[in-house]
C-alpha positions as CSV (number, residue, x, y, z in Angstrom):
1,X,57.6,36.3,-7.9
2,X,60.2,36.2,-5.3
3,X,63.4,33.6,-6.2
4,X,62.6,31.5,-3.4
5,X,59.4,31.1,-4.6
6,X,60.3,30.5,-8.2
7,X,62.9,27.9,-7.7
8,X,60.4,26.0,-5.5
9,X,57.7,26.4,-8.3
10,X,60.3,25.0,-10.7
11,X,61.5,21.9,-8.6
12,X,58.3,21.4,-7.3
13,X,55.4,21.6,-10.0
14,X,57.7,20.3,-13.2
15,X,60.9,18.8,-12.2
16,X,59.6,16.5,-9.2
17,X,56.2,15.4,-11.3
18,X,58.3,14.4,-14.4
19,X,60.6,12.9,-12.6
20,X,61.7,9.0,-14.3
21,X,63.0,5.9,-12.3
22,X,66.9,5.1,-12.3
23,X,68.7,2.3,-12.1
24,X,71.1,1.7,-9.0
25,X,69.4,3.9,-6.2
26,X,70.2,3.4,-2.9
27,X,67.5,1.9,-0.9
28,X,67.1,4.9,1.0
29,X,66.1,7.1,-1.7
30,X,63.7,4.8,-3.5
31,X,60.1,5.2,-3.9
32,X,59.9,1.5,-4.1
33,X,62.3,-0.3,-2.6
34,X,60.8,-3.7,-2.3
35,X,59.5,-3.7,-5.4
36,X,62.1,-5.9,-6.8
37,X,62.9,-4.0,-9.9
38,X,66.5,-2.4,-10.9
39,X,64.8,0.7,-11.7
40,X,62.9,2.6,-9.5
41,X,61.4,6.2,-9.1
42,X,63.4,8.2,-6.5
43,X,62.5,9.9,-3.2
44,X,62.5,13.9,-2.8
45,X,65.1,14.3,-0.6
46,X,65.8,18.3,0.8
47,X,69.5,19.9,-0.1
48,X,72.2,19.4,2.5
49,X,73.9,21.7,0.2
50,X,75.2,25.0,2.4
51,X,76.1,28.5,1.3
52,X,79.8,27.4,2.3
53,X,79.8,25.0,-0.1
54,X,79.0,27.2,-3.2
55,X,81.2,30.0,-1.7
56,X,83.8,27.2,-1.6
57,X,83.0,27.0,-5.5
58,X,83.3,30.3,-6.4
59,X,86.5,31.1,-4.8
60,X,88.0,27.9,-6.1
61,X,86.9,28.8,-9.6
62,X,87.1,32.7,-9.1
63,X,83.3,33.7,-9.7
64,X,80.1,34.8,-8.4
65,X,77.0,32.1,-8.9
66,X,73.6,33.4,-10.1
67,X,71.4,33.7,-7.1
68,X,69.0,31.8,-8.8
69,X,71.1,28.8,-9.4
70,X,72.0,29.0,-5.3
71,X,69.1,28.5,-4.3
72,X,67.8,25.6,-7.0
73,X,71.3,24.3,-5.7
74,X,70.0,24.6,-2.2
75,X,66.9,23.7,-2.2
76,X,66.3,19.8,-2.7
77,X,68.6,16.9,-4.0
78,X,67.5,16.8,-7.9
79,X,68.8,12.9,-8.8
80,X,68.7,13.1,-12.5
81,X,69.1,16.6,-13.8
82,X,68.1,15.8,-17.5
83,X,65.7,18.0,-18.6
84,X,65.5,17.5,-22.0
85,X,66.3,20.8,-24.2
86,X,69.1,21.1,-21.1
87,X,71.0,18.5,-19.0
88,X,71.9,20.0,-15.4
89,X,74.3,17.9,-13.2
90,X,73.0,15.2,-11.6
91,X,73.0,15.2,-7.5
92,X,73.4,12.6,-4.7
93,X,73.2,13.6,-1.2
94,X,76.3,11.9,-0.4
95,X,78.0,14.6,-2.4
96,X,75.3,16.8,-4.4
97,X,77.8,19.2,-5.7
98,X,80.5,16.8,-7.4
99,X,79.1,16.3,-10.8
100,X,78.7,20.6,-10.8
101,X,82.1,21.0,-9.9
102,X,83.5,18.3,-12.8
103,X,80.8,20.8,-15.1
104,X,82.6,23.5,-14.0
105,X,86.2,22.3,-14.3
106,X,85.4,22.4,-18.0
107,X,87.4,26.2,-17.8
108,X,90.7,24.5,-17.0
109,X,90.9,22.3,-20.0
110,X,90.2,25.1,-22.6
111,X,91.5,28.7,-22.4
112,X,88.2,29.9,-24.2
113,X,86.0,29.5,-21.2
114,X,88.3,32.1,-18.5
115,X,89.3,34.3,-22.1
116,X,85.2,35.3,-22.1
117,X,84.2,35.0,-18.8
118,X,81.4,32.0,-19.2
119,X,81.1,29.4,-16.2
120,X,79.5,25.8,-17.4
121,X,77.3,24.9,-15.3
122,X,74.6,22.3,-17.4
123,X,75.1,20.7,-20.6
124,X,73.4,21.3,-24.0
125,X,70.6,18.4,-24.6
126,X,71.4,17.1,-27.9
127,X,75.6,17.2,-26.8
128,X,75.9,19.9,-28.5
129,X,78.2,21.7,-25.7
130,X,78.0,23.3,-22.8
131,X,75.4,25.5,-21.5
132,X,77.5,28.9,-19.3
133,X,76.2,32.0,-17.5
134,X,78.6,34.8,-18.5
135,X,80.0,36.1,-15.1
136,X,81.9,38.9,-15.7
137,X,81.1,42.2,-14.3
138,X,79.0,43.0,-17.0
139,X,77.0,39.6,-17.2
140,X,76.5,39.9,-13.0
141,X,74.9,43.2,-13.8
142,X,72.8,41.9,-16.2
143,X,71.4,39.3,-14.5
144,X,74.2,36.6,-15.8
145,X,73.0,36.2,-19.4
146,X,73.1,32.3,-20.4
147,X,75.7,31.3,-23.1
148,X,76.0,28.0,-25.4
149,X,79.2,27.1,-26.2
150,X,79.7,24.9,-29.1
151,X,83.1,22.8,-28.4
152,X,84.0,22.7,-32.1
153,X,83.9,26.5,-32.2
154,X,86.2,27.6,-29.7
155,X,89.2,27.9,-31.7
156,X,87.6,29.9,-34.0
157,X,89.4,33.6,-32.8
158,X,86.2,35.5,-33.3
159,X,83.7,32.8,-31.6
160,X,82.4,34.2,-28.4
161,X,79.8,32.0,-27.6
162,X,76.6,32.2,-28.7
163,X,73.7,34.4,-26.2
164,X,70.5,32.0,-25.8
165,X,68.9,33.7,-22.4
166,X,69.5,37.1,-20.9
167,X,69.0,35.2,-17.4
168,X,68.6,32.0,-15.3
169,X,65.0,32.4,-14.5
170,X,64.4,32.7,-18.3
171,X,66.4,29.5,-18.5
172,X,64.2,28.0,-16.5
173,X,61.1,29.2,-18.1
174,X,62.1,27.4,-21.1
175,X,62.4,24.3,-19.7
176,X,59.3,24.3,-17.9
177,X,57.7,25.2,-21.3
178,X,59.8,22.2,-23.3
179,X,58.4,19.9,-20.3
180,X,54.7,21.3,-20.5
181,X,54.9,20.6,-24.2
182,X,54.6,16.9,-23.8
183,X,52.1,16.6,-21.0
């Protein structure tokens, strides 16, 4: 299946279907907006996010995004990024890439993160720690395996992080199987 298509599938057919209300929408983005109720389903709303924007993220924190991440970046304004198992950043179309960027910042507060090459980018479900792709030039190679870190590990000399998916799209799989399995 080509990326394109597979990020689409993703957002589309389980993110967008499960999606839950949230408090404090603008009006603009609410299914309901006179409905009189704090919390409300939101609206699908397309990215405004550009390519110049995540190139603006990877030189800022020296790396190279997985394609597939891109183009789910790209693609449509996802409000609340809880997925269960996984916790992506949240988006707003007033600035869709800030809560990714404060995800990513993560590297300058520990040493740990730049030391093995692994990027946050989501967070674990059950706050267990962050959830990295490894973006050296081995992990780009391979297809930028997908890392948990656990945050009371990382002083731990010979902790590297532990290896849960060999890529993003079989991040994503899991996911859409976690979803499926409460339908």
């Amino acid at each position: 299946m080509k990326p394109e298509l597979r990020i689409k599938t993703f957002v589309d057919d389980f993110i967008l279907p499960r999606k839950g209300p949230l408090p404090g929408l603008p009006e603009k983005f609410r299914e309901n907006p006179d409905n009189g109720e704090e919390w409300d389903d939101w609206i699908e709303v397309a990215s405004c996010v550009t390519n110049q924007d995540l190139d603006a993220i990877e030189e800022r924190f020296e790396t190279t995004l997985p394609h597939l991440l891109k183009l789910y970046l790209k693609y449509k304004i996802i409000f609340d990024g809880d997925f269960g198992i996984y916790r992506f950043p949240d988006m707003t179309p007033d600035n869709p890439l800030k809560n990714l960027i404060s995800q990513i910042d993560v590297i300058n507060q520990s040493s740990f993160f730049k030391a093995h090459k692994l990027l946050p980018f989501a967070q674990d479900g059950n706050d267990g720690g962050p959830i990295c792709f490894k973006y050296d030039e081995d992990g780009i190679e391979k297809g930028f395996p997908i890392y948990f870190v656990d945050y009371d590990l990382i002083h731990n000399r010979d902790y590297e992080g532990e290896i849960i998916y060999e890529s993003f799209i079989q991040l994503i799989d899991a996911i859409e199987r976690n979803m499926q399995s409460y339908d």
